[in-house]
CHARMM-style PDB file with segment names, atoms N, HN, CA, C and O in Angstrom:
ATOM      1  N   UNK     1      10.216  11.006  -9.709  1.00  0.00      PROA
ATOM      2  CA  UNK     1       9.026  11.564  -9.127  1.00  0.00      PROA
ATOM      3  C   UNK     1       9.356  12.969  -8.621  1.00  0.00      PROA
ATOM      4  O   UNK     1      10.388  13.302  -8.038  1.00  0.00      PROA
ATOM      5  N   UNK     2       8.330  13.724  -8.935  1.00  0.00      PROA
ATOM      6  HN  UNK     2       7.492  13.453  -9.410  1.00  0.00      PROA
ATOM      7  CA  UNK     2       8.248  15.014  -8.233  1.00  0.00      PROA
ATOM      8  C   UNK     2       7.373  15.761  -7.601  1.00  0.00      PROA
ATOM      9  O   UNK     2       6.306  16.110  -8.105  1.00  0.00      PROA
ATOM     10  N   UNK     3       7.833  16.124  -6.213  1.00  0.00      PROA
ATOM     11  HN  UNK     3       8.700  15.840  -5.803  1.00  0.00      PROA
ATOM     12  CA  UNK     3       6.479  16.646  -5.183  1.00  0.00      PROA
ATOM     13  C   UNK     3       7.404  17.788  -4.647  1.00  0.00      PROA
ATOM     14  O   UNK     3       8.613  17.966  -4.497  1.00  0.00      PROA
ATOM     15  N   UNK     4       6.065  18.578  -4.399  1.00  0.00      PROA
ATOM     16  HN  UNK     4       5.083  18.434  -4.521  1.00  0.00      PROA
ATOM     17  CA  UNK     4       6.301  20.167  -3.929  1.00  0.00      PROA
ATOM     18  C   UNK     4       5.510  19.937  -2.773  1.00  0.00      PROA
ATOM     19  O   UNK     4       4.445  19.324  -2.703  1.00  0.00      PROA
ATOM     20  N   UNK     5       6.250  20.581  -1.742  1.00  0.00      PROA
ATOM     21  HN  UNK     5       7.116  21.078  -1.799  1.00  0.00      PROA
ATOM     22  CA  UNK     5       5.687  20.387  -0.125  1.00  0.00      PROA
ATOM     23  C   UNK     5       6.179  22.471   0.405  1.00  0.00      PROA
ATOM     24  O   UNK     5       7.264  23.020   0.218  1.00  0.00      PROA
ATOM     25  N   UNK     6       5.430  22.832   0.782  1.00  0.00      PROA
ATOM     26  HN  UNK     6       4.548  22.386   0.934  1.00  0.00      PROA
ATOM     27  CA  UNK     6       5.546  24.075   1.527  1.00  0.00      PROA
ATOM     28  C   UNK     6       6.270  23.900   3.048  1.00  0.00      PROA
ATOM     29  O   UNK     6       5.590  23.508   3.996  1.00  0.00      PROA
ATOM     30  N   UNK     7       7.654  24.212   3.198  1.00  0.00      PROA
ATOM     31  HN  UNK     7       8.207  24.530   2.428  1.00  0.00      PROA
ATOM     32  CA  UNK     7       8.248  24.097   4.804  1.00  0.00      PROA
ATOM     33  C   UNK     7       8.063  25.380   5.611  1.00  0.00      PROA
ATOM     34  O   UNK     7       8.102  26.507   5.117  1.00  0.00      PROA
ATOM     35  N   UNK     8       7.933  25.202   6.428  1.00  0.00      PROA
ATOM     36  HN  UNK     8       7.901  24.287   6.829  1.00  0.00      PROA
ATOM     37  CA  UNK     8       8.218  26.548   7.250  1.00  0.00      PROA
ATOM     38  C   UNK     8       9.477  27.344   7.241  1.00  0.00      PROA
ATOM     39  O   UNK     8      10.524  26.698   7.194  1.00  0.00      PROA
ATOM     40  N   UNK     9       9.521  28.234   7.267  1.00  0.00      PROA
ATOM     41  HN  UNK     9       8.671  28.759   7.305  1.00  0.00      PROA
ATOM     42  CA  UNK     9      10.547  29.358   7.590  1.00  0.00      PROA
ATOM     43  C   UNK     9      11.723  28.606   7.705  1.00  0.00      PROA
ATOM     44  O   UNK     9      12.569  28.420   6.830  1.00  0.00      PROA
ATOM     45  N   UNK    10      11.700  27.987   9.411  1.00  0.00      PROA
ATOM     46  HN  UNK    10      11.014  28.138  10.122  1.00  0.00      PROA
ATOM     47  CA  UNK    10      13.040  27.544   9.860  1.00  0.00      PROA
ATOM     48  C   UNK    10      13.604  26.355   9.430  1.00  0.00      PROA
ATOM     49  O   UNK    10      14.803  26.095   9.332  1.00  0.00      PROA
ATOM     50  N   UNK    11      12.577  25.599   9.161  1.00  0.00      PROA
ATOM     51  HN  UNK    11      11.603  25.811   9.240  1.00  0.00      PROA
ATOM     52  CA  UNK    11      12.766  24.467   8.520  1.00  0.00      PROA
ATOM     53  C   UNK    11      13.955  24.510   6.821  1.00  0.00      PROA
ATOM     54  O   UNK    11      14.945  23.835   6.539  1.00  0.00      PROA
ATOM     55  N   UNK    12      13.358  25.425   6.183  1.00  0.00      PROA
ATOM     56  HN  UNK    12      12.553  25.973   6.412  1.00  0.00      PROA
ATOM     57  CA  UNK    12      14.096  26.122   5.198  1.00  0.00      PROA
ATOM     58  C   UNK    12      15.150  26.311   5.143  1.00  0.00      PROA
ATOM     59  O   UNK    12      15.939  25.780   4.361  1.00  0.00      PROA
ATOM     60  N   UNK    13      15.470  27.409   6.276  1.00  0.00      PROA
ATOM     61  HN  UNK    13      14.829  27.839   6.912  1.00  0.00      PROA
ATOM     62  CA  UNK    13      16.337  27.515   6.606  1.00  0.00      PROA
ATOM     63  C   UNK    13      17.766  27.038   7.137  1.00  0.00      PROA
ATOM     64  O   UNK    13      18.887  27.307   6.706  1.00  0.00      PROA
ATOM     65  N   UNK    14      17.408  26.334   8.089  1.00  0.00      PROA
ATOM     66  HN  UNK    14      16.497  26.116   8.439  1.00  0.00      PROA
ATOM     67  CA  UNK    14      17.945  24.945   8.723  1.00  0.00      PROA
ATOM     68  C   UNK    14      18.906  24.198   7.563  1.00  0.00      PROA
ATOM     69  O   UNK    14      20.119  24.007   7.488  1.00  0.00      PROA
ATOM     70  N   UNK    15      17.303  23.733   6.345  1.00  0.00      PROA
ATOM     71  HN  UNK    15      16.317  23.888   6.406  1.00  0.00      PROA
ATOM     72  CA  UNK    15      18.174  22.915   5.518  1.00  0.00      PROA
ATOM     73  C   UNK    15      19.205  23.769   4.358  1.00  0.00      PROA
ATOM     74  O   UNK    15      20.333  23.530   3.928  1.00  0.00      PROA
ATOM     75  N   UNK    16      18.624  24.410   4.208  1.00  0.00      PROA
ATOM     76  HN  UNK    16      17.707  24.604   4.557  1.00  0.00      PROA
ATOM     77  CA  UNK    16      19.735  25.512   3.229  1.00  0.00      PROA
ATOM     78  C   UNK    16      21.516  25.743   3.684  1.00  0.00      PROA
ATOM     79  O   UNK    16      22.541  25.840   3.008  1.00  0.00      PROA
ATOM     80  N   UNK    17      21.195  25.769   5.371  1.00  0.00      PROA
ATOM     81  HN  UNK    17      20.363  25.690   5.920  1.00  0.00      PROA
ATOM     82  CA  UNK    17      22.936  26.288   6.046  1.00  0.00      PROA
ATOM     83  C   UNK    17      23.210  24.563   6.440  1.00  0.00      PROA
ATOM     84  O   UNK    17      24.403  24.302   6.284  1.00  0.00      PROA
ATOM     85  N   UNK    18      22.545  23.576   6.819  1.00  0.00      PROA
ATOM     86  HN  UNK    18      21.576  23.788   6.945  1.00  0.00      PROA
ATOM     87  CA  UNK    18      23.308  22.212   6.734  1.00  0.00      PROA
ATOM     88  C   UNK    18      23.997  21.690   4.978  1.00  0.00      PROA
ATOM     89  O   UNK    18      24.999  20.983   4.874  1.00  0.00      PROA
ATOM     90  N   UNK    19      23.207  22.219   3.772  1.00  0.00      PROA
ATOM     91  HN  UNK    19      22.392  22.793   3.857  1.00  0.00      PROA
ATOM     92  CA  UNK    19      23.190  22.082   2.440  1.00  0.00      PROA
ATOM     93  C   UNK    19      24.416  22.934   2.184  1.00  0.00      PROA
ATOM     94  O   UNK    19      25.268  22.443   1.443  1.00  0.00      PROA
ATOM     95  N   UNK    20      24.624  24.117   2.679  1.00  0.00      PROA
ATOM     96  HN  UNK    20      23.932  24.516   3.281  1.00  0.00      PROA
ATOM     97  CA  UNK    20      26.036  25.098   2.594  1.00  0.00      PROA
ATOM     98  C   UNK    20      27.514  24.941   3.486  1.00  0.00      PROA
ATOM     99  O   UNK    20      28.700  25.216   3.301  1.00  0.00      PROA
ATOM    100  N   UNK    21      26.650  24.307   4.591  1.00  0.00      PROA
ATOM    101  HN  UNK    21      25.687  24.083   4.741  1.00  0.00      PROA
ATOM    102  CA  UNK    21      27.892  23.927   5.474  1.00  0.00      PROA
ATOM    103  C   UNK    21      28.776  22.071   4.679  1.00  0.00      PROA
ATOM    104  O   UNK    21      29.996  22.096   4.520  1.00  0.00      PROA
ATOM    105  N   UNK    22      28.352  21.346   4.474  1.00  0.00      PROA
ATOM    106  HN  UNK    22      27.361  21.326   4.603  1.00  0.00      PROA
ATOM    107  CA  UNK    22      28.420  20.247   4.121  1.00  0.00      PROA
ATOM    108  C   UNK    22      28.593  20.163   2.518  1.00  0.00      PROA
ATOM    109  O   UNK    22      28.397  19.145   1.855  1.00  0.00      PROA
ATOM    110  N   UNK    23      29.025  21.513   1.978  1.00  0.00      PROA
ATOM    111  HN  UNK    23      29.184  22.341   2.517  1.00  0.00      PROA
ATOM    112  CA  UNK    23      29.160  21.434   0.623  1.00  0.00      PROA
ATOM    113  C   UNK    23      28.073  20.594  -0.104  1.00  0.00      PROA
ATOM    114  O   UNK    23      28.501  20.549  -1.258  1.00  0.00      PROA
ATOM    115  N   UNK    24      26.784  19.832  -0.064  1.00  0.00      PROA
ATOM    116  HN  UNK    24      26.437  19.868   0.873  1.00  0.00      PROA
ATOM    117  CA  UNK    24      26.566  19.439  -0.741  1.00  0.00      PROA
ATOM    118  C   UNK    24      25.023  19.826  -1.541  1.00  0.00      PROA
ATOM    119  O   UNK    24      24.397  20.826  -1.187  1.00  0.00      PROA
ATOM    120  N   UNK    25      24.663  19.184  -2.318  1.00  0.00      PROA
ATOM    121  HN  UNK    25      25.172  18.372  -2.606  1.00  0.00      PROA
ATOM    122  CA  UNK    25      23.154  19.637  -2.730  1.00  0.00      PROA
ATOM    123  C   UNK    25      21.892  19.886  -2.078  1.00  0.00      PROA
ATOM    124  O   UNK    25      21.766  19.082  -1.154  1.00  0.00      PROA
ATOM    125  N   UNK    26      20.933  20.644  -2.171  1.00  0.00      PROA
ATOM    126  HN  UNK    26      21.036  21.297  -2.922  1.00  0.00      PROA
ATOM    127  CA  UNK    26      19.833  20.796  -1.133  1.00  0.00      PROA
ATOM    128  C   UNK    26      19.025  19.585  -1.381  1.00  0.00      PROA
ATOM    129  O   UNK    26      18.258  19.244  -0.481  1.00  0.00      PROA
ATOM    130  N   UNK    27      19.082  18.846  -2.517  1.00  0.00      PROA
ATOM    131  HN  UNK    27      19.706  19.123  -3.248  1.00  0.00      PROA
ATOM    132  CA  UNK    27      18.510  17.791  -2.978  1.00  0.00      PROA
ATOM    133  C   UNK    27      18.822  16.461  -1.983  1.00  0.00      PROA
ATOM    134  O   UNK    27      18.006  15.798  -1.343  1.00  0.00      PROA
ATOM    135  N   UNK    28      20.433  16.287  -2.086  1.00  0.00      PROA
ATOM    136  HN  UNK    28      21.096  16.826  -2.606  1.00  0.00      PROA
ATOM    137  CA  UNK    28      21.062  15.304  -1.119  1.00  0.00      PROA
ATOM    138  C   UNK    28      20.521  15.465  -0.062  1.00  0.00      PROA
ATOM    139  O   UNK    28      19.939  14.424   0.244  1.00  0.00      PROA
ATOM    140  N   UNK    29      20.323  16.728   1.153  1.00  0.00      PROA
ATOM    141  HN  UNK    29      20.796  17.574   0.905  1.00  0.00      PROA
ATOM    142  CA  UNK    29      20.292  17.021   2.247  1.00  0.00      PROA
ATOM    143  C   UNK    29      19.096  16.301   2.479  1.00  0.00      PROA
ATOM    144  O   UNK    29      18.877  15.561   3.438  1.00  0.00      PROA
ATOM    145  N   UNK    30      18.270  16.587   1.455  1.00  0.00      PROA
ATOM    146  HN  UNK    30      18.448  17.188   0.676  1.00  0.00      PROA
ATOM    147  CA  UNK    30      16.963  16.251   1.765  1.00  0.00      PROA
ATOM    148  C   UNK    30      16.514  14.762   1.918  1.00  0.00      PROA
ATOM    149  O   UNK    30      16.003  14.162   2.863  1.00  0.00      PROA
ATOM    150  N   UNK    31      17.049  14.201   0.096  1.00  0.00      PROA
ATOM    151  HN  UNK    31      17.464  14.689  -0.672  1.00  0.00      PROA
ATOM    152  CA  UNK    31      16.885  12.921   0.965  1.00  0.00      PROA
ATOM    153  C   UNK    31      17.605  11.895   1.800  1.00  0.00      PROA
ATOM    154  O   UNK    31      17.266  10.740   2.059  1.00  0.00      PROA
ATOM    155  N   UNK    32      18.866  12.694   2.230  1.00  0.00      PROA
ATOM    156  HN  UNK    32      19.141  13.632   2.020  1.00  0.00      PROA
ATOM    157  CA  UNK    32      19.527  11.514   3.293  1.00  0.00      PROA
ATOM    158  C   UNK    32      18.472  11.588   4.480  1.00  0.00      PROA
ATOM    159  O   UNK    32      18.023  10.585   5.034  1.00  0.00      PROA
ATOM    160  N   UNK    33      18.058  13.174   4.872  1.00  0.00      PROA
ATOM    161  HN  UNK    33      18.423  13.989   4.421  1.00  0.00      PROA
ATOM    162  CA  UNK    33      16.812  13.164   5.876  1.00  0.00      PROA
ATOM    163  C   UNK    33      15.960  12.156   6.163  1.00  0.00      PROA
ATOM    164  O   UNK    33      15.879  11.352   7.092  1.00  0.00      PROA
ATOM    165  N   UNK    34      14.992  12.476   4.623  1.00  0.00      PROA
ATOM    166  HN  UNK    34      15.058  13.129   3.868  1.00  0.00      PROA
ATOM    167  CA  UNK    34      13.908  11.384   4.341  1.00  0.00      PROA
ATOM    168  C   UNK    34      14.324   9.801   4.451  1.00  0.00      PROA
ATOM    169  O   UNK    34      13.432   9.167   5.016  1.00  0.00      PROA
ATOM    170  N   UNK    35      15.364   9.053   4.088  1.00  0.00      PROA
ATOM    171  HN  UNK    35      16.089   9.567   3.630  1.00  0.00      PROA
ATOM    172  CA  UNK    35      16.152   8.486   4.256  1.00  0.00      PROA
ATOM    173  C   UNK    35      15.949   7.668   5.505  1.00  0.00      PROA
ATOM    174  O   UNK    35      15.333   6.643   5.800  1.00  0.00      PROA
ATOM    175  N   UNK    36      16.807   8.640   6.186  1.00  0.00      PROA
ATOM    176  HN  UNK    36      17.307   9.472   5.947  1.00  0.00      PROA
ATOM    177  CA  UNK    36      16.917   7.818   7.729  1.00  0.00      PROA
ATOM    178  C   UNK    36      15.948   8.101   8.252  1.00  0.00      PROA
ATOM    179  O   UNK    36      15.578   7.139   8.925  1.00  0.00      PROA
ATOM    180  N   UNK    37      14.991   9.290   8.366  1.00  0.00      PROA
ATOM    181  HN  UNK    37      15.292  10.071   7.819  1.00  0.00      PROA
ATOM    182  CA  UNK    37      13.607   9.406   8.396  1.00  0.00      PROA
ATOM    183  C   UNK    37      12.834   7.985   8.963  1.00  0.00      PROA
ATOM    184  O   UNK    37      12.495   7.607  10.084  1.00  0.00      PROA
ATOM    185  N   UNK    38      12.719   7.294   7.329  1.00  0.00      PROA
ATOM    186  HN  UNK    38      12.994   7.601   6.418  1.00  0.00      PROA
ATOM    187  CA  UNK    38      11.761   6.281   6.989  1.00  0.00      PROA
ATOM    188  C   UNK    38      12.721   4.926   7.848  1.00  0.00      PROA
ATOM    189  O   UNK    38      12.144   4.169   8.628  1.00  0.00      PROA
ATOM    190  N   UNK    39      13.832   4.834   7.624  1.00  0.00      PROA
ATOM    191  HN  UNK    39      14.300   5.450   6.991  1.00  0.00      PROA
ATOM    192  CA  UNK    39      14.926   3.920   8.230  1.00  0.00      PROA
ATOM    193  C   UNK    39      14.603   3.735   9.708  1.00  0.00      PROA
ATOM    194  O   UNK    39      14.558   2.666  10.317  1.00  0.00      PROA
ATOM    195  N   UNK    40      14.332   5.259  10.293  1.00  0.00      PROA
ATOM    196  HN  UNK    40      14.369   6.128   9.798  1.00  0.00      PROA
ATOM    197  CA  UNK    40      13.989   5.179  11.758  1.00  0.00      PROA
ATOM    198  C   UNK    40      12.985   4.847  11.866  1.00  0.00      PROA
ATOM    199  O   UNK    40      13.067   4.379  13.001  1.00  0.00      PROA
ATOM    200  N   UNK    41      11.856   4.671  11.531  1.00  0.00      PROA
ATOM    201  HN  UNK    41      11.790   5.052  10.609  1.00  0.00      PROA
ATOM    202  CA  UNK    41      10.263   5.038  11.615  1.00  0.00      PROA
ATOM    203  C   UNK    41      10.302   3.019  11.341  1.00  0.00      PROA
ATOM    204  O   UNK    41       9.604   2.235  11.984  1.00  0.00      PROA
ATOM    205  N   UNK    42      11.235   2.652  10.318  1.00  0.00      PROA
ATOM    206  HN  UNK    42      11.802   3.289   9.795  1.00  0.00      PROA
ATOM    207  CA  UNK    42      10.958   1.311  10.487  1.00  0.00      PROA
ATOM    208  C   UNK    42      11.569   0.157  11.024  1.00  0.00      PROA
ATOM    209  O   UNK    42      11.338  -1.045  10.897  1.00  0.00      PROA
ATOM    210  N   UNK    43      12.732   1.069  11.903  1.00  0.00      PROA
ATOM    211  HN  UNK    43      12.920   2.046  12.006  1.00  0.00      PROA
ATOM    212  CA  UNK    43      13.220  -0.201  13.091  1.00  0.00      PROA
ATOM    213  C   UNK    43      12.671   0.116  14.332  1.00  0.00      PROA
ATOM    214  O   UNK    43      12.727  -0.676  15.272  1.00  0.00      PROA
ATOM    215  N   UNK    44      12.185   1.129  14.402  1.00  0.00      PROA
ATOM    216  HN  UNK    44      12.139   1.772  13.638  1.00  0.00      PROA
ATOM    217  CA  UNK    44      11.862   1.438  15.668  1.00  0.00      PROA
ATOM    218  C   UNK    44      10.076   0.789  15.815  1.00  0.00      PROA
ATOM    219  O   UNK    44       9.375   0.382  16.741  1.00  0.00      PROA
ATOM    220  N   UNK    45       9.913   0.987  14.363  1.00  0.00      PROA
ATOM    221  HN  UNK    45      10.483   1.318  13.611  1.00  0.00      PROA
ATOM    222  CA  UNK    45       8.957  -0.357  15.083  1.00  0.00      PROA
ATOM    223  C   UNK    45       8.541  -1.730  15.107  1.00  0.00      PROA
ATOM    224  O   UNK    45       7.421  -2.233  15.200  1.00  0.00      PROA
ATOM    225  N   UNK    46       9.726  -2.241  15.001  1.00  0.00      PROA
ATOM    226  HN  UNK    46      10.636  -1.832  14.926  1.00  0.00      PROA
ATOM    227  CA  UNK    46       9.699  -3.465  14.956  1.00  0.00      PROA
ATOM    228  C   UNK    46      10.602  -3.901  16.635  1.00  0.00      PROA
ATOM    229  O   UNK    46      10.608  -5.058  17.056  1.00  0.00      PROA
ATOM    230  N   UNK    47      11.441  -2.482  17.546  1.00  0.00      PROA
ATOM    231  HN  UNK    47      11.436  -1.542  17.204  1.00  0.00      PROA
ATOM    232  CA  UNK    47      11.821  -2.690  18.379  1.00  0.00      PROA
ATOM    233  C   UNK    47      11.126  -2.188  19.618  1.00  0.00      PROA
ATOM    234  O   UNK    47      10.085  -1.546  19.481  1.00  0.00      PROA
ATOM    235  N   UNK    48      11.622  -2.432  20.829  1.00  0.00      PROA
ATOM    236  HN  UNK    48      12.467  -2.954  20.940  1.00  0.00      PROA
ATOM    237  CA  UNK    48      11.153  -2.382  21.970  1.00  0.00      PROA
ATOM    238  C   UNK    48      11.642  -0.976  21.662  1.00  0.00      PROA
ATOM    239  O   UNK    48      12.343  -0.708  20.686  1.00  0.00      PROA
ATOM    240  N   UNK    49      11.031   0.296  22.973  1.00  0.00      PROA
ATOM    241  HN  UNK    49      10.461   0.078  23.766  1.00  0.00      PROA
ATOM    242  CA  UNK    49      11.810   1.276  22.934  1.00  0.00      PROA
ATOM    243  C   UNK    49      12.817   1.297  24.428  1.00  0.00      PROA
ATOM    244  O   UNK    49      12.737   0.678  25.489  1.00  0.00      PROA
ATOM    245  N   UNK    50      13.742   2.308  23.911  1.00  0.00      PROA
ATOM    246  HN  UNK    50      13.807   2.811  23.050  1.00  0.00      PROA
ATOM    247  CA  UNK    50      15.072   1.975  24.924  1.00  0.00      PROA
ATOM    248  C   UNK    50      14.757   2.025  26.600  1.00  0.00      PROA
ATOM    249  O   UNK    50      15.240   1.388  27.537  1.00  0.00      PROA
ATOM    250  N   UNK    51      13.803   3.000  26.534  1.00  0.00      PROA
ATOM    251  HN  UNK    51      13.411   3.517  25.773  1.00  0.00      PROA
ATOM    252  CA  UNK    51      13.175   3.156  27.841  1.00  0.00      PROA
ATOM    253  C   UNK    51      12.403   1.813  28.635  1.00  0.00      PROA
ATOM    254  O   UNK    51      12.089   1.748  29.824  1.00  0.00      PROA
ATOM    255  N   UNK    52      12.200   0.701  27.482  1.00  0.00      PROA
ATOM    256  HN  UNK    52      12.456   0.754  26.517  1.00  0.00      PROA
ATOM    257  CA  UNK    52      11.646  -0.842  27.759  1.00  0.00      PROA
ATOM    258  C   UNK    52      12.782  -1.412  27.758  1.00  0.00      PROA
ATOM    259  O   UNK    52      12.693  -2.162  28.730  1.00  0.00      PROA
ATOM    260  N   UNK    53      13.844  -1.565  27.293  1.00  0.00      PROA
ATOM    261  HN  UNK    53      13.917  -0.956  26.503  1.00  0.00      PROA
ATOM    262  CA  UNK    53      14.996  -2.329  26.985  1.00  0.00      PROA
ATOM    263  C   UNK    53      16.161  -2.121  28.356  1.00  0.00      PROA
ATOM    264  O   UNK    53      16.852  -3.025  28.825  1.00  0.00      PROA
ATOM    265  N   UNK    54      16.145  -1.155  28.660  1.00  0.00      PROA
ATOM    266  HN  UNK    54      15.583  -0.421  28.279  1.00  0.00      PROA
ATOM    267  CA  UNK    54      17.015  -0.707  30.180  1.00  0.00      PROA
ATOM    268  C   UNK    54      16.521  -0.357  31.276  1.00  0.00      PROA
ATOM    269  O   UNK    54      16.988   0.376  32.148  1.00  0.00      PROA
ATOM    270  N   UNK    55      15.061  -1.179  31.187  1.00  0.00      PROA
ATOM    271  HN  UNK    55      14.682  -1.774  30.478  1.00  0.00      PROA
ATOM    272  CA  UNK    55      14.511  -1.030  32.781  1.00  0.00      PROA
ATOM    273  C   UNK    55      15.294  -2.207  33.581  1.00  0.00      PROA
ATOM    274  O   UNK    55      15.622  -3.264  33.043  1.00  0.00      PROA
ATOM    275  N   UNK    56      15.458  -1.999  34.450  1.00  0.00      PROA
ATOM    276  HN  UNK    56      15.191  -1.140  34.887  1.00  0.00      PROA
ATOM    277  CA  UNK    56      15.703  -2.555  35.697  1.00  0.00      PROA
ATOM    278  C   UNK    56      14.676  -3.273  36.752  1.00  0.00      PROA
ATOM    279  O   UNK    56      14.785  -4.319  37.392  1.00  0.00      PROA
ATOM    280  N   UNK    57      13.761  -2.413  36.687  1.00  0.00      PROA
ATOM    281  HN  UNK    57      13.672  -1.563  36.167  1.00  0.00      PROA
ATOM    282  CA  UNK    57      13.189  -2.989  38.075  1.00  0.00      PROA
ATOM    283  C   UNK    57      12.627  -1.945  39.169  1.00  0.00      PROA
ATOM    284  O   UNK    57      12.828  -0.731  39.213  1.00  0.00      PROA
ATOM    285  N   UNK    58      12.085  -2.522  39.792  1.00  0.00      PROA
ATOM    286  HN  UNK    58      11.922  -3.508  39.756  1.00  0.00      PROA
ATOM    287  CA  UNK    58      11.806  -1.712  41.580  1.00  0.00      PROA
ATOM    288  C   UNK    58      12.498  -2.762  41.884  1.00  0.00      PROA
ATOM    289  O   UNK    58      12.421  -3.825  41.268  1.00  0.00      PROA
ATOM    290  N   UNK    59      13.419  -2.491  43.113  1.00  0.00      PROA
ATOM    291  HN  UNK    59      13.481  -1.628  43.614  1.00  0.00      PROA
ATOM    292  CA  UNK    59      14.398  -3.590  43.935  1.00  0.00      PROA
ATOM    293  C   UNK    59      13.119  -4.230  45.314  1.00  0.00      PROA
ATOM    294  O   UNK    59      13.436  -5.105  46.120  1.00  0.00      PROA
ATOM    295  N   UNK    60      11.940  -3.659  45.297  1.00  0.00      PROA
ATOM    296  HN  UNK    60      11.682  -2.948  44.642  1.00  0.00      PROA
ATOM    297  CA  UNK    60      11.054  -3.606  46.226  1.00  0.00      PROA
ATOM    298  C   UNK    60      10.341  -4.635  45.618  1.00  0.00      PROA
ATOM    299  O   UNK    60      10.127  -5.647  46.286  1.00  0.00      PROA
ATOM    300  N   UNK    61      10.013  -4.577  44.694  1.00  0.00      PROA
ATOM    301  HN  UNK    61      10.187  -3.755  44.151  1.00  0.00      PROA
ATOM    302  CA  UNK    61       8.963  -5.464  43.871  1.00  0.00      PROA
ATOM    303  C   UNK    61       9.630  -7.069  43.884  1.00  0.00      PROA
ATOM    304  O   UNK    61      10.787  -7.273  43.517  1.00  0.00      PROA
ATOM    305  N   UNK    62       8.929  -7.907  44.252  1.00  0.00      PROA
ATOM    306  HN  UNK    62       7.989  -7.742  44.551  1.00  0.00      PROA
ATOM    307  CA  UNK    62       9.240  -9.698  44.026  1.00  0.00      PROA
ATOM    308  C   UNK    62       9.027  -9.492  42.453  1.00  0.00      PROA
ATOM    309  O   UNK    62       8.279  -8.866  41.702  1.00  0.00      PROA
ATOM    310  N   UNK    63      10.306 -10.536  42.368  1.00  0.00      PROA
ATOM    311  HN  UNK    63      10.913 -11.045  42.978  1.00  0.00      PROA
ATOM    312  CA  UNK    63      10.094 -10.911  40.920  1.00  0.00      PROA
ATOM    313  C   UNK    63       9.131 -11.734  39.902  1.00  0.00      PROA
ATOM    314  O   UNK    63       9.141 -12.841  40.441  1.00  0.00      PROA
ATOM    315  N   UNK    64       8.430 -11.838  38.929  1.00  0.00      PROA
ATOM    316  HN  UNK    64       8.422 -10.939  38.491  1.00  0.00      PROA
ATOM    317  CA  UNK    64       7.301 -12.353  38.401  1.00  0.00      PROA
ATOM    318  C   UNK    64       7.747 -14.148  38.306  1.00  0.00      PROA
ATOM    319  O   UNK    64       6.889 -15.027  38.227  1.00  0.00      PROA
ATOM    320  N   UNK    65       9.307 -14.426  38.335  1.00  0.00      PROA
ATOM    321  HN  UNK    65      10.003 -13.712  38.399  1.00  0.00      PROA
ATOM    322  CA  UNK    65       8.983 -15.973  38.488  1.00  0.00      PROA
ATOM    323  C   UNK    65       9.163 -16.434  39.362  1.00  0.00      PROA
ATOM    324  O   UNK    65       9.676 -17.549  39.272  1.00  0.00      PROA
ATOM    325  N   UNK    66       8.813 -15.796  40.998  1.00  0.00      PROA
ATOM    326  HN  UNK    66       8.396 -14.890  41.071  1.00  0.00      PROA
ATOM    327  CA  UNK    66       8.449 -16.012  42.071  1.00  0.00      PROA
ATOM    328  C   UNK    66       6.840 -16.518  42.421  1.00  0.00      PROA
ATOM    329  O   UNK    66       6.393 -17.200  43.343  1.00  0.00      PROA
ATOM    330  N   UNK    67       6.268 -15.935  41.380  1.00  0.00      PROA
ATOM    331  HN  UNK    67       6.631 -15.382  40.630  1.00  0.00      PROA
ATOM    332  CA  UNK    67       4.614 -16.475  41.535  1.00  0.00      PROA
ATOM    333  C   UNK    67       4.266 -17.247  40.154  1.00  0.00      PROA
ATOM    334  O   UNK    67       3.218 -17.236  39.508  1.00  0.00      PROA
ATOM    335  N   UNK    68       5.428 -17.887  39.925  1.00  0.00      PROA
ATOM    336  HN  UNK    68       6.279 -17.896  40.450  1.00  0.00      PROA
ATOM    337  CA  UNK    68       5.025 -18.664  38.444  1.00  0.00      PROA
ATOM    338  C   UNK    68       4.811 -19.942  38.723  1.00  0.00      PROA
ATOM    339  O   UNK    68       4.474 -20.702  37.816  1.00  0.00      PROA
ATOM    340  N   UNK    69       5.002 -20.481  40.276  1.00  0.00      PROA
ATOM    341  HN  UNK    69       5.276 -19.863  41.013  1.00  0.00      PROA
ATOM    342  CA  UNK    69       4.000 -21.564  40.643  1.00  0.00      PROA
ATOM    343  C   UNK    69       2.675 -21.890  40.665  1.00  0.00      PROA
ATOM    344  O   UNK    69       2.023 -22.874  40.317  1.00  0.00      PROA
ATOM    345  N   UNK    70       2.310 -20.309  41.399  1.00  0.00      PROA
ATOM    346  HN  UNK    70       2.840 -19.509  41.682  1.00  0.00      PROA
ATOM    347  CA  UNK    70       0.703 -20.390  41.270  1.00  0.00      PROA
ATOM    348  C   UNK    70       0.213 -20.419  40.249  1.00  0.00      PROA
ATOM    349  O   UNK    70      -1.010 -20.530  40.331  1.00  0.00      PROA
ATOM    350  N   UNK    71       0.665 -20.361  39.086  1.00  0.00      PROA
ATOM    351  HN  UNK    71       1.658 -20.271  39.019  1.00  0.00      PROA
ATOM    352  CA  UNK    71      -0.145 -19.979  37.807  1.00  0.00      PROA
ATOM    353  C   UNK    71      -0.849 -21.190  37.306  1.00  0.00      PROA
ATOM    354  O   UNK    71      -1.950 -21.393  36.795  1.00  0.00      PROA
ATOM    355  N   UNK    72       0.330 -22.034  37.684  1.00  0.00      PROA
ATOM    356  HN  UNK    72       1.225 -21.869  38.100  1.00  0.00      PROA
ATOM    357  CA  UNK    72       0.320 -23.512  37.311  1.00  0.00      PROA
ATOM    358  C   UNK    72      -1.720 -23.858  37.541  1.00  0.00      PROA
ATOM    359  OT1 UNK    72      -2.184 -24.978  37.328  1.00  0.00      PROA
TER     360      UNK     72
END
């Protein structure tokens, strides 16, 4: 498959000196991008985000299975 997409300036740029620094093809560069791109886009939503995963708490706040009698 082949698609033509217009990047901006820096964007261009960017990938051209990671493509020169890393010896490898502008082709590669691109799609390891796209790549982990799509890789990220589809664990991340199937996960909590980290900012949900390493909360803690208010130390002020009672905890929710403190009122899991009343629910009853």
């Amino acid at each position: 498959m082949q698609i033509t997409i217009d990047l901006p300036l820096d964007l261009e740029q960017a990938l051209l000196r990671q493509a020169a620094q890393s010896n490898r093809p502008l082709q590669t560069v691109l799609l390891q991008a796209l790549r982990q791109a799509i890789q990220t886009t589809a664990v991340s939503a199937y996960q909590w985000p980290e900012a949900i995963l390493s909360y803690t708490g208010t130390p002020d706040f009672p905890a929710f299975e403190s009122d899991r009698d009343e629910l009853l």
